[in-house]
C-alpha positions in Angstrom: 9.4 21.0 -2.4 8.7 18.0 0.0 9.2 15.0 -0.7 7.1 11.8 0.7 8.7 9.0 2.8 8.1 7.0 -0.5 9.9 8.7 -2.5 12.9 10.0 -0.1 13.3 5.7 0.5 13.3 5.3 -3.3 15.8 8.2 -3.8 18.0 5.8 -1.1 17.3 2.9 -2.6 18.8 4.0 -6.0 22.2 4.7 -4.2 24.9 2.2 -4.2 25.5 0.7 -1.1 28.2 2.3 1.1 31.9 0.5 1.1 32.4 -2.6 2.7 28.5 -2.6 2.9 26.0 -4.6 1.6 22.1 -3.4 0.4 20.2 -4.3 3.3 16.2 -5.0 2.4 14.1 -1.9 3.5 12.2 -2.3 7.1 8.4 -2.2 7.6 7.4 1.3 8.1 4.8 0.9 11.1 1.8 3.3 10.6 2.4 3.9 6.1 0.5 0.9 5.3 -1.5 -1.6 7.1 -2.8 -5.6 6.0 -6.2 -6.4 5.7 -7.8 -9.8 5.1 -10.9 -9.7 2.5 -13.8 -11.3 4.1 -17.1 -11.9 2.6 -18.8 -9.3 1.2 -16.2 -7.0 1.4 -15.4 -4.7 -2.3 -13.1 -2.0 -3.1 -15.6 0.7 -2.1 -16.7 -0.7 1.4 -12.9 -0.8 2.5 -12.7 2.7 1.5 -15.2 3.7 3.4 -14.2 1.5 5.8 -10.5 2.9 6.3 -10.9 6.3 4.6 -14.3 7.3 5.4 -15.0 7.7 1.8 -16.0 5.1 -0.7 -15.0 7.5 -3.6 -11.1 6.3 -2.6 -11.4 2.7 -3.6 -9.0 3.6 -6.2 -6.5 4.5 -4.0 -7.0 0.6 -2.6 -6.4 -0.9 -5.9 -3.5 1.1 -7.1 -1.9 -0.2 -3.8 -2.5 -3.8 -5.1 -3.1 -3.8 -8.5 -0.6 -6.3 -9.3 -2.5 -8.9 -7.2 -6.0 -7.4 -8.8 -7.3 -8.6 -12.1 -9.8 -5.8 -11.8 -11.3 -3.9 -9.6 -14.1 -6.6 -8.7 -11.5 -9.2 -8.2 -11.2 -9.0 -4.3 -11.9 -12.9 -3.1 -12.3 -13.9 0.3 -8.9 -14.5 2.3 -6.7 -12.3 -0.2 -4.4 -9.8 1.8 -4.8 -6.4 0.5 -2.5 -3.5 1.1 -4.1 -0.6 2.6 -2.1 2.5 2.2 -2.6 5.3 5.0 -4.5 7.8 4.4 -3.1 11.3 3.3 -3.1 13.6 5.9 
């Protein structure tokens, strides 16, 4: 079965550091996950068409930031959103 980069790092991250190490912070992963700004205008839908070609995968934007969302018409101008790449 394969496993995801996600869930490979959060295999690792569950293992105790090695001896004589310490737990160093995980590095950005260039290319998994990109930063977007919300302008004006913008909602869940038009950033999925936006990035995914598909407003149908706005929810796929607000699991990625739910914890910053009080709902999914919560986006306010100059919040950073996580946008997660898409699947391939």
């Amino acid at each position: 079965q394969k496993r995801t980069v996600a869930a490979r790092r959060a295999a690792v991250a569950q293992l105790p550091p090695a001896a004589g190490q310490k737990r160093s912070e995980p590095r950005a992963m260039p290319g998994l996950v990109r930063r977007y700004q919300v302008a004006r205008g913008d909602s869940l839908r038009s950033l999925a068409l936006k990035f995914y070609g598909s407003s149908d995968r706005w929810k796929v934007i607000y699991d990625a930031n739910r914890s910053s969302l009080a709902g999914k018409n919560a986006l306010q101008p100059g919040m950073v959103l996580v946008i997660p790449q898409p699947r391939q």
